[in-house]
C-alpha positions as CSV (number, residue, x, y, z in Angstrom):
1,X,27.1,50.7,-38.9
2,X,25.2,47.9,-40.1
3,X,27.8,45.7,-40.0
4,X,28.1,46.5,-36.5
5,X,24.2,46.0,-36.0
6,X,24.4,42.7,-37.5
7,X,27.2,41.3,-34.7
8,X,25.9,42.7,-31.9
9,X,22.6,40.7,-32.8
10,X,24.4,37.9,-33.6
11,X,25.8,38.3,-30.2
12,X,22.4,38.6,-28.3
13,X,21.0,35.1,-30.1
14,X,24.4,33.7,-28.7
15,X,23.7,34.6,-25.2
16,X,20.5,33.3,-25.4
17,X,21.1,30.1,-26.5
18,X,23.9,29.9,-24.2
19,X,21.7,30.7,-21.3
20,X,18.5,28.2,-23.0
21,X,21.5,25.7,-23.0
22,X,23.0,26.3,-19.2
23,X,18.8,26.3,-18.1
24,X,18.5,22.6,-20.4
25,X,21.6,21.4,-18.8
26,X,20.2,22.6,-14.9
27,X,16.7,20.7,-15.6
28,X,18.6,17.8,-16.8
29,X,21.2,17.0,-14.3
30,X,17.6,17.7,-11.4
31,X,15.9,15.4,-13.6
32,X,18.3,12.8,-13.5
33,X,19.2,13.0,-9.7
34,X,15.3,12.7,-9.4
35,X,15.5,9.5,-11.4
36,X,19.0,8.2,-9.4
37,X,17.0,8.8,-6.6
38,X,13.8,7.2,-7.2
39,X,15.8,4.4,-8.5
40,X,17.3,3.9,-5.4
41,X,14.1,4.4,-3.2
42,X,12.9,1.5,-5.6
43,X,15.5,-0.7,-4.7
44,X,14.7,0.3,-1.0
45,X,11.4,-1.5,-1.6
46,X,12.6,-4.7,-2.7
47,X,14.5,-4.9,0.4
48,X,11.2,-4.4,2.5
49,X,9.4,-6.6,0.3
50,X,12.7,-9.7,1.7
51,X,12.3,-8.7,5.5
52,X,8.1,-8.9,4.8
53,X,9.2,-12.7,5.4
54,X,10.2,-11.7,8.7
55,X,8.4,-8.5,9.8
56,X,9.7,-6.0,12.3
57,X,9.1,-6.7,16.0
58,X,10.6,-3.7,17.7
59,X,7.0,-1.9,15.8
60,X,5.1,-4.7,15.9
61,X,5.0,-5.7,12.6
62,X,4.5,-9.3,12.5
63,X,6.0,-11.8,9.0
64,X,3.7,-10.6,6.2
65,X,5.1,-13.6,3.7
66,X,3.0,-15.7,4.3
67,X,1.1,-13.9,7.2
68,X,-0.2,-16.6,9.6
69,X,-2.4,-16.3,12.7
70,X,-3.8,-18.8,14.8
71,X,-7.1,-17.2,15.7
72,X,-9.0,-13.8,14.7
73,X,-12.1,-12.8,15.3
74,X,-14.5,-10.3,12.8
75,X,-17.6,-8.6,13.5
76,X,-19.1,-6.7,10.3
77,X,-22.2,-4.1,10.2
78,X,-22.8,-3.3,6.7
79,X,-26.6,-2.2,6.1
80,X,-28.7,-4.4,6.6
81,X,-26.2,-7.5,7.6
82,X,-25.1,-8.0,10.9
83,X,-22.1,-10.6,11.0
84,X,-19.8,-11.8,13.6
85,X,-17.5,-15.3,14.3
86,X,-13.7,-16.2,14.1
87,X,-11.1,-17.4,12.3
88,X,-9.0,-20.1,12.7
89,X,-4.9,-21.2,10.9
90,X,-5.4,-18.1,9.2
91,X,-2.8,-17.9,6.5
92,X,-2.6,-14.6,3.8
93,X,0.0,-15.3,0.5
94,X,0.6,-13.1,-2.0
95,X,1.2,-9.9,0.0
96,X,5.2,-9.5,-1.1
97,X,4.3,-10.3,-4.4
98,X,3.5,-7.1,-6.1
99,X,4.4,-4.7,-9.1
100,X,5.6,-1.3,-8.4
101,X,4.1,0.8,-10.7
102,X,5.2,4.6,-9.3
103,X,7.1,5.4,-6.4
104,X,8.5,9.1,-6.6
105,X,9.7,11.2,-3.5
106,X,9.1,14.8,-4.1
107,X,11.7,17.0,-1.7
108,X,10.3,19.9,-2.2
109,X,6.9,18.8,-0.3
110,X,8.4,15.8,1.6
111,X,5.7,13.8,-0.2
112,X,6.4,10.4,-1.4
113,X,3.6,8.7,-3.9
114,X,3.2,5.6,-4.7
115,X,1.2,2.5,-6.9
116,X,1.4,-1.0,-6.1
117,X,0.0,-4.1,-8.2
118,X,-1.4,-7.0,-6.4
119,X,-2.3,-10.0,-9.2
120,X,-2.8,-12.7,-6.3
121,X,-3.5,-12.2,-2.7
122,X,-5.1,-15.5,-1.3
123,X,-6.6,-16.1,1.8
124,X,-7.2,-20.0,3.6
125,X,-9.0,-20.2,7.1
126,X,-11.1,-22.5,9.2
127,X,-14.1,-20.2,10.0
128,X,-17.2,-20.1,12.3
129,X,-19.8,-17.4,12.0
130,X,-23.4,-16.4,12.6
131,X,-25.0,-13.5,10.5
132,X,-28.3,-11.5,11.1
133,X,-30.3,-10.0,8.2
134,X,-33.6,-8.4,7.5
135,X,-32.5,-7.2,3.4
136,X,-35.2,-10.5,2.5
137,X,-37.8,-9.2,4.8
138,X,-38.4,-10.5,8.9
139,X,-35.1,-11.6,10.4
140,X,-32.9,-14.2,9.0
141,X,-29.9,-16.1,10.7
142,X,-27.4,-17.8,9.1
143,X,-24.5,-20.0,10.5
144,X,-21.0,-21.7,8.9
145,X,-18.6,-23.5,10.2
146,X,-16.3,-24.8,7.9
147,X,-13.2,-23.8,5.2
148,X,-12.9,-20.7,3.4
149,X,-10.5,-19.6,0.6
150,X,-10.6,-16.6,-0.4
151,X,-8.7,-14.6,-3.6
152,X,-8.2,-10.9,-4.3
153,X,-7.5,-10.6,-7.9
154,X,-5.6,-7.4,-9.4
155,X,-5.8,-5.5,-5.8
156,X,-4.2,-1.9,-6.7
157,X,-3.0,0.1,-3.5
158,X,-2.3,3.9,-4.5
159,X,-2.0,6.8,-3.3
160,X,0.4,9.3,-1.1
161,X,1.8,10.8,2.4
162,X,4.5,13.5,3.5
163,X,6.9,13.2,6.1
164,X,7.8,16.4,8.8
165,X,10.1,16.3,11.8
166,X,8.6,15.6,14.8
167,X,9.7,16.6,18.2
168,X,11.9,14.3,19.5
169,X,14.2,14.7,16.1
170,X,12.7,12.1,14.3
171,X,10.3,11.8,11.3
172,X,6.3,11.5,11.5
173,X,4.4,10.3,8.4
174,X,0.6,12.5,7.5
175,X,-1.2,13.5,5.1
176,X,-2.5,10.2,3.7
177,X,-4.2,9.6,1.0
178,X,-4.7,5.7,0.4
179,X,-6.9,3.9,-2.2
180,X,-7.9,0.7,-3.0
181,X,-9.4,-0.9,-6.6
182,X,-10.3,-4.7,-6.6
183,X,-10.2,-6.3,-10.0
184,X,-12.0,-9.2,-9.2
185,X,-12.8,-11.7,-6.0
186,X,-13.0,-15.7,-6.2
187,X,-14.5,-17.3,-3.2
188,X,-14.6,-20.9,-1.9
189,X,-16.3,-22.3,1.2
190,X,-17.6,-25.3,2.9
191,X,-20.2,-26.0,5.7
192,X,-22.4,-23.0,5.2
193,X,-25.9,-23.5,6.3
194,X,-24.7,-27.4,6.5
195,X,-25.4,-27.2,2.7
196,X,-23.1,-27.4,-0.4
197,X,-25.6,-25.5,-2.2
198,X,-25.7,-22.9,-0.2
199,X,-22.1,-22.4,0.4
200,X,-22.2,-21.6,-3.7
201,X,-24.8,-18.9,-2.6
202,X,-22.5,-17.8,0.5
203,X,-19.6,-17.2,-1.7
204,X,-21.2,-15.5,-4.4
205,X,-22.7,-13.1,-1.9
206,X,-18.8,-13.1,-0.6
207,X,-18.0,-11.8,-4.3
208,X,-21.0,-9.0,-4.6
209,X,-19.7,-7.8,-0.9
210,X,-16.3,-7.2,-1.5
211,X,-17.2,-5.6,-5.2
212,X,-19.3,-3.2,-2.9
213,X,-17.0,-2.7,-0.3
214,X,-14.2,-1.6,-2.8
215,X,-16.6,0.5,-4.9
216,X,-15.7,4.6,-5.1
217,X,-18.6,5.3,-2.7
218,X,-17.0,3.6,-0.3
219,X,-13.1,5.2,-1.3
220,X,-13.3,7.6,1.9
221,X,-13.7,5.0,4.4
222,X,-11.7,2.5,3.1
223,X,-8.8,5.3,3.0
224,X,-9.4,6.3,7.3
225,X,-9.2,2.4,7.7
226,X,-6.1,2.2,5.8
227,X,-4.6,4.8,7.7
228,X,-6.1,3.6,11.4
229,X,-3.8,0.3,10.1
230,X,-0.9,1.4,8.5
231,X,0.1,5.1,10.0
232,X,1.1,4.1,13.8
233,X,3.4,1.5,12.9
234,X,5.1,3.7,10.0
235,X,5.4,5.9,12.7
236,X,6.7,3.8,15.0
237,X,9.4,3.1,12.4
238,X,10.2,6.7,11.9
239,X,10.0,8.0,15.3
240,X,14.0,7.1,15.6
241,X,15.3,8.6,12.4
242,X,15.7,12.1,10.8
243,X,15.3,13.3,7.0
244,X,18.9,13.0,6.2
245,X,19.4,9.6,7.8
246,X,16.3,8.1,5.9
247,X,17.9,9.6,2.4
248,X,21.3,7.6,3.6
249,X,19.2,4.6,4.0
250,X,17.4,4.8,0.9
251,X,20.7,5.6,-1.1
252,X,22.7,2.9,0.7
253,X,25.1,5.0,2.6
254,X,24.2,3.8,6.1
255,X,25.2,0.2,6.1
256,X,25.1,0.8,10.3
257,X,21.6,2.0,10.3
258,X,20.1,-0.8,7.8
259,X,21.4,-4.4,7.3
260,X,21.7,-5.7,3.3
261,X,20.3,-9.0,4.5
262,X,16.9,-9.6,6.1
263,X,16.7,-10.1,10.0
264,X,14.8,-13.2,11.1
């Protein structure tokens, strides 16, 4: 009897690790599909990052490396400051050069999530402007017309949205959630206030604004902005193609769908 006992314990422990050993074996083989797959939707990205040179007319996305732009005009309200002018050979570098630091697609919640490094975004212009401000006291005006550089250092762009069918078959992008955290910000300017010395002023007062402007007080504004900018031309994107064609894409089994080179 206790012999008998004894094996049919023995038994039990041997079904359980069996079963701990088939559950082990399950998580494993999700886990590294999830891997595989995030792999892939990695190597996705560096393919968006070669046609950034050329953008994406059918959704009016123009090149992005470098982004160029003959003339654009600004207006900014912010407290007590009131400014407003235009651009001029506007030309943005660095925006294809960035570190992917996570970018995981979860299929159960159709969410992907994602953080991107940004060590050098720099920014050259001819500029014009005229600014309004009472933070001194009475009234002041300023003008500028002149060259402007300006540098975002260590921009980090994180954050997450989920993708549903929409009507017409295809896929619409929601639920963002963007941020944005600025390292650091180098400015340099000419023909402020006719005045090298206050051009020195002008772009330290650049500096303090954009430290300001990407403060966490600020994170849920920045955020609606970044979805106002980015979300109808994802969608645009999208609009065309359905869950299981955008896994083909991502996994390189629609050669049809998505060239392996560029289009300029």
């Amino acid at each position: 009897m206790r012999q008998i006992l004894v094996f049919f314990l023995f038994v039990c422990i041997l079904q359980n690790l069996t079963w701990q050993t088939t559950d082990a074996v399950a998580i494993t083989k999700r886990s590294s599909s999830r891997a595989l797959f995030d792999d892939e939707l990695r190597e996705f990205i560096e393919f968006l990052r070669l046609q950034m040179r050329c953008g994406y007319a059918d959704a009016g996305i123009p090149p992005l490396a470098p982004y160029q732009a003959e003339f654009k005009e600004f207006a900014i309200n912010q407290g007590d400051w009131n400014v407003r002018g235009n651009l001029t050979d506007l030309t943005v570098t660095g925006l294809d050069e960035f570190d992917v630091v996570v970018l995981s697609w979860n299929n159960v919640f159709q969410k992907l999530t994602f953080d991107f490094n940004f060590g050098s975004i720099l920014m050259k212009s001819a500029y014009k402007m005229n600014a309004l401000t009472s933070m001194f006291g009475p009234p002041l005006n300023f003008y500028g017309d002149g060259n402007m550089q300006l540098e975002f250092q260590n921009l980090r762009a994180y954050g997450s949205f989920k993708l549903r069918p929409s009507l017409n078959g295809g896929l619409h992008a929601w639920a963002f959630k963007f941020n944005l955290e600025l390292g650091g910000a180098k400015s340099k300017s000419t023909g402020f206030m006719n005045s090298a010395f206050y051009s020195k002023i002008f772009d330290s007062w650049i500096e303090e604004f954009l430290k300001v402007m990407f403060e966490e007080d600020n994170a849920e504004a920045m955020s609606a902005a970044l979805e106002n900018l980015i979300q109808p031309p994802l969608n645009s994107l999208l609009k065309n193609i359905s869950m299981p064609e955008l896994i083909a894409i991502i996994l390189g089994l629609a050669g049809d769908i998505l060239p392996k080179e560029p289009i300029c």
